[in-house]
N, C-alpha and C positions, 0 to 999 in steps of 0.2 A: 201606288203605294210605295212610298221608299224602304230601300234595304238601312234594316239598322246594325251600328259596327260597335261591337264592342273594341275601345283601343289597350293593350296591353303591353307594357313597358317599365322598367325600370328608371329608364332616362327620362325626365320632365321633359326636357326638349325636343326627344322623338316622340313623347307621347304628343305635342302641341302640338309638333312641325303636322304628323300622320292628321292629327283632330283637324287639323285645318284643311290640308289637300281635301281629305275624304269630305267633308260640307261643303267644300266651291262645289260638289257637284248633287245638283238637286233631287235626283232618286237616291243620296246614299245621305243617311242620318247619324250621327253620333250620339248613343245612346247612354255612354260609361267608360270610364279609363279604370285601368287598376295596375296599380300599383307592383304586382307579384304572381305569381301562379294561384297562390290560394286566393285572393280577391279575386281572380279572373275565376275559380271552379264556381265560386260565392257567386257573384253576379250573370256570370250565365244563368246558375237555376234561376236567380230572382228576376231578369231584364230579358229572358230570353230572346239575344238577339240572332239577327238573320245571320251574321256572319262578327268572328273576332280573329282581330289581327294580334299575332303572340310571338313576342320575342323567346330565346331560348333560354339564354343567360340572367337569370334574375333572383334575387335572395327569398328567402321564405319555402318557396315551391318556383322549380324552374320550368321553363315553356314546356316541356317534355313531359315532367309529369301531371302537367297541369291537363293537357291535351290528352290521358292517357284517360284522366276522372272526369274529364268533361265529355267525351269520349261513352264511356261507361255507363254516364247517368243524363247530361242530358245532350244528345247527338247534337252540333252544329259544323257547320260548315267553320275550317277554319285556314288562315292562311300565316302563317310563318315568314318571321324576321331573320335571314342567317347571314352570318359574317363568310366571305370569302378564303376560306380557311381550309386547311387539311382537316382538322377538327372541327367547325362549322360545317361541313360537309355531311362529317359522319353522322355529327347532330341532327343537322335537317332530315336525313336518312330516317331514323332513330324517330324524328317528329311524324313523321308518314307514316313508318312502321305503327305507331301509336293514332294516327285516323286524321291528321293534317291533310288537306285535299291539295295544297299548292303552297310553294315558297316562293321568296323573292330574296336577294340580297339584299342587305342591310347597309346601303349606301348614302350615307350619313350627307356626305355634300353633297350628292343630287336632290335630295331632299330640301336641303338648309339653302341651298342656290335656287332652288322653285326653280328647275328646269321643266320645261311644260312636256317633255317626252316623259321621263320622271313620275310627275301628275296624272299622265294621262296613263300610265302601264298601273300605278297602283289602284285608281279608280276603277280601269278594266277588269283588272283583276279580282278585285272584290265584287263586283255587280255579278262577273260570271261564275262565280263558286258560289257567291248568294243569292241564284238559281235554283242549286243543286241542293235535291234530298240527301239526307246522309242516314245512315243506321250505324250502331254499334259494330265495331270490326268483328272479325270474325278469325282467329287465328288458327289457319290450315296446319298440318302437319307434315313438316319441310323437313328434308334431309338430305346430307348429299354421301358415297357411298365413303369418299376419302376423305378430303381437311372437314375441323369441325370448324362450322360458322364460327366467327368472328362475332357477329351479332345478329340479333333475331329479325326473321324476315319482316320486309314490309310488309301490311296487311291491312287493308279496309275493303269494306263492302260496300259499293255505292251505286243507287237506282237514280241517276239524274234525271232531270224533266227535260224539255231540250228547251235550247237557248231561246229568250222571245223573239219570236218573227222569222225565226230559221225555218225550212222548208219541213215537212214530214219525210221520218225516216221510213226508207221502203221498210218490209217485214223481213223480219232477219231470215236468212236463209238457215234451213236443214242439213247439214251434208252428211248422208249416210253413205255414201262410195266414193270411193277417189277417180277423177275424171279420166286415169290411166297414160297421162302426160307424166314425161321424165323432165325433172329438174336438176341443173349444179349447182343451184345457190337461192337462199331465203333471203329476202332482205325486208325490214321490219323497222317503219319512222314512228318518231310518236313527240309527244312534249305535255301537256297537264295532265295530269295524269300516268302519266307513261311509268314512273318507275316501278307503281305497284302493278301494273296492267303486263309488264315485263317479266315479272317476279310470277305472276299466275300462270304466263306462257310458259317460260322456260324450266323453271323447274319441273314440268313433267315430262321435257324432251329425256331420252332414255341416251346413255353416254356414248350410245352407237350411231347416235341420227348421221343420216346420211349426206349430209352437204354442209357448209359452211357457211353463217351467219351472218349478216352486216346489219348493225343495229346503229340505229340514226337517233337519239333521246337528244333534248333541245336542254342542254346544262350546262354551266359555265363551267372554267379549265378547272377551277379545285376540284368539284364534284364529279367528275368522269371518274378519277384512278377509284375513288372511295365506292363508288357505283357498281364499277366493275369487278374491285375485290370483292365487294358483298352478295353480286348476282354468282361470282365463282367458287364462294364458299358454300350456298346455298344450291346450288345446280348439279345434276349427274355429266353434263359437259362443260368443256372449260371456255369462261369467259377471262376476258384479260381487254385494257384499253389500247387499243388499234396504236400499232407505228408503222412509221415507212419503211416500207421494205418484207414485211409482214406477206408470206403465203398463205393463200387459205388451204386452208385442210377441212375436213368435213369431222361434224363432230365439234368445231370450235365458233364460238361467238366473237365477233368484233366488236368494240364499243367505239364510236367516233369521240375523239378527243374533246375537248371541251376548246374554244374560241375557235378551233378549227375546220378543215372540211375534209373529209374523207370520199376517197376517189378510187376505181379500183383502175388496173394496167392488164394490159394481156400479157399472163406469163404461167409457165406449166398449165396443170388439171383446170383448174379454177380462177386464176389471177393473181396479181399483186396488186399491194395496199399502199398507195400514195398520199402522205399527209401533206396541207400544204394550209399555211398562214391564213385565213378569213378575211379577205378583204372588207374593208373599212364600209362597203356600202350595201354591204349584207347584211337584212333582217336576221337571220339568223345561222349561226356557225356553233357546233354543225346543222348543215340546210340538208331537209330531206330529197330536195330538187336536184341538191350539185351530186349525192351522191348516187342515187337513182337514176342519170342520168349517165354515167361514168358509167353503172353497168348493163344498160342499154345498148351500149359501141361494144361493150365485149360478153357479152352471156346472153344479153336478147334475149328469146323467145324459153331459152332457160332456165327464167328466174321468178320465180314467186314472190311478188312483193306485197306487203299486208300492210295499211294503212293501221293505226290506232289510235285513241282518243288525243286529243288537242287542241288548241288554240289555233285561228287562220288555217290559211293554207297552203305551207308546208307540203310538196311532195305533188304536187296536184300536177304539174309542169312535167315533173321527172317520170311519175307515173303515166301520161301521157304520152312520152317517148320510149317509154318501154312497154308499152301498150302497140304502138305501131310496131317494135322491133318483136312484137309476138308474145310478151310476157304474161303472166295472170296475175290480175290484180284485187284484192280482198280489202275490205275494209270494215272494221268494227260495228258493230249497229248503234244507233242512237241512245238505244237505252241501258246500255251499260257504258256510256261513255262517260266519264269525268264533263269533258266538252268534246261535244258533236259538231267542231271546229273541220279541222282535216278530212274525217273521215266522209264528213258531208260535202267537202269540197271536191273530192275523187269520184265518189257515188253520184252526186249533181252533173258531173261533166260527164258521167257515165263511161268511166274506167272500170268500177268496180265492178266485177259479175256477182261479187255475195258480201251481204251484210248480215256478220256472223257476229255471236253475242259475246261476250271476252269469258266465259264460263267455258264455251263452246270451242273457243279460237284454238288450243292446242290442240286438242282431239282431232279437231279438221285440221290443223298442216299435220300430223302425225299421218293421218291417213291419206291425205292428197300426197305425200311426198315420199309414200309407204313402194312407189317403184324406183325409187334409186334416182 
C-alpha cells in the first residue's frame, strides 16, 4: 500500500517540483496540494493522508499554525520545509514544538536541478515518518530556575511502529539501581528525532549534575546556536553551542556545531573541545562516530554514552571503540523512537547493554551517574 503525501506550499513551483520527486517513487502517492495552512488543516481532515509535507512561510494560516490544528484534531505525521536561516531555524524549532516529526531545508536548487541525492533524502524521508504513529502533543511543564524561555518547549508524544523489515527491538530494560560505576563525562548522539527526545532528557537534569555533557544532534550550521539557546533557556543546567577551546565543566551541555565535528583533547579534569571544519566526504557533520571516538583516546572507560533515536547509523563505529576502551553504552528502545535507525545499529552489534524507553532515559542517567 503506498504512503499518501499531502503537498503544502505557497510556491506553485515547489509544490510541482516536491509532486513530482515524491510519484517517481512508487510506494509514495500524491494525494492533494494546498495552497496555505488553512487548505492544508481543510484537507488533512478530508484526504487523510499518511504524511504532509508543510512549508512555514505562507499567507492565510502559516506552516506553524497549521501543524498546531492539524496536530489537535486530526494527528499526522508531518515533515517541514525550512530556509537556512537564524529565523528559519527558530521556525523549525517552533514547528516540532507544535508535533512536526522531521525537517529538511528548503533547497530550492537541489530540487529544480533533480539532483538524485536531493530525491533520494526527500523520498526517504517521508516513507520513514509515514511509518510512524503520531498522537496529539502533550505539553510537559518546563522551567528553568533563572532566564525565562525565550520560547516554548518542544513537545510531542510519539509511539512509532518500527521501520519495515528492521530487526526486533530487545525489551527495554528496567533500571531500578545504578551499576555503581563512576563516570567524567555523558555523551549523548541523536538526529530524527533528537531535538524533542533532547528536550525530555535534559530538562530534568538538576543544575548540580555531576559531569559534563557532549551532545551530538545531526543539524545544519543555522540551527545548532537557535537549538542551544532554547535547550538553555529551558534547562536547570547550562547548555550553550560547543567552540574550540571550550573546558568542560560538569553541570554543562556541549551542542556540536552545525557543518562541523566536534572532538574532545586531554586537558585538566575532563578535556577540551576541538572544533574542526567537516570534511567534504562525511555523511554527516556533526558525526556521532568522530566524536565518540575522540573521547574514547581520552575518558575511555569513563564515559557514558546513550545512543537516541535516528536515521542510519550514526555512532555505531565510535560506540564501538569506546566499548573496547571500557565505556557503557545505552541505547533508546524501539518503541519510543521517532526512528529505530541508530539506536538499532548499536543494539545489533551488541554495544548497547540497555534499551531504555525515552520516558525512562533521564531517570536512568540520573541514577547510573548518581556516584560522581
Amino acid at each position: 500500500m503506498s504512503i499518501k503525501v499531502l503537498v503544502v506550499d505557497d510556491s506553485s513551483f515547489f509544490r510541482r517540483r516536491v509532486s513530482e520527486i515524491v510519484s517517481k517513487d512508487p510506494d509514495l502517492e500524491v494525494i492533494g496540494t494546498a495552497v496555505n495552512g488553512a487548505e492544508a488543516v481543510k484537507m488533512a481532515a478530508e484526504l487523510k493522508p499518511n504524511v504532509i509535507t508543510m512549508d512555514i512561510e505562507m499567507p492565510v494560516m502559516d506552516g506553524i499554525s497549521a501543524v498546531r490544528e492539524i496536530m489537535a484534531n486530526t494527528p499526522v505525521p508531518i515533515l517541514m520545509f525550512s530556509s537556512l536561516t537564524h529565523d528559519g531555524a527558530k521556525a523549525t524549532l517552533d514547528a516540532l514544538e507544535a508535533g512536526a516529526l522531521d525537517f529538511l531545508p528548503k533547497r530550492f536548487e537541489d530540487i529544480a536541478t533533480n539532483k538524485d541525492e536531493a530525491i533520494r533524502l526527500l523520498q526517504q524521508r517521508i516513507k520513514t515518518i509515514g511509518r510512524r504513529r503520531v498522537y496529539k502533543p502533550i505539553t510537559p511543564s518546563v522551567t528553568k530556575s533563572a532566564p525565562t524561555p525565550v520560547s516554548r518547549p518542544l513537545t510531542t508524544s510519539v509511539a512509532p511502529r518500527a521501520v519495515s523489515g528492521s530487526a526486533a527491538s530487545p525489551k527495554p530494560s528496567i533500571i531500578n539501581r545504578a551499576s555503581g560505576k563512576k563516570y567524567r563525562i555523558l555523551l549523548i548522539g541523536t538526529s530524527t528525532g533528537g531535538p524533542v527526545a533532547l528536550q525530555k532528557i535534559l530538562t530534568k537534569f538538576p543544575q548540580n549534575y555531576p559531569h559534563p555533557i557532549l551532545l551530538i544532534q545531526h543539524m545544519p550550521a543555522a540551527f545548532t546556536p537557535a537549538f542551544a539557546s532554547r535547550l538553555n533557556a529551558l534547562c536547570k543546567i547550562e547548555v550553550k553551542e560547543a567552540v574550540s577551546g571550550d573546558q568542560l565543566k560538569a553541570g554543562h551541555a556541549y551542542l556540536a556545531p552545525g557543518g562541523m565535528q566536534m572532538m574532545l583533547e586531554r586537558a585538566g579534569t575532563h578535556g577540551r573541545l576541538k572544533i574542526v571544519a567537516g570534511s567534504e566526504d562525511m555523511n554527516y557533520k556533526p558525526s556521532v562516530d568522530i566524536t565518540f571516538a575522540s573521547v574514547s583516546k581520552v575518558l575511555g572507560k569513563d564515559t557514558l554514552a546513550v545512543i537516541l533515536t535516528g536515521m542510519g547509523a550514526d555512532g555505531r563505529e565510535g560506540s564501538r571503540m569506546l566499548k573496547t576502551s571500557g565505556a557503557t553504552i545505552w541505547a533508546q528502545d524501539e518503541a519510543s523512537c521517532i526512528v529505530y535507525g541508530m539506536p538499532q545499529a548499536v543494539t545489533a552489534a551488541g554495544l548497547s547493554s540497555q534499551s531504555i524507553g525515552l520516558e525512562q532515559m533521564a531517570d536512568a542517567i540520573l541514577r547510573e551517574s548518581s556516584n560522581g
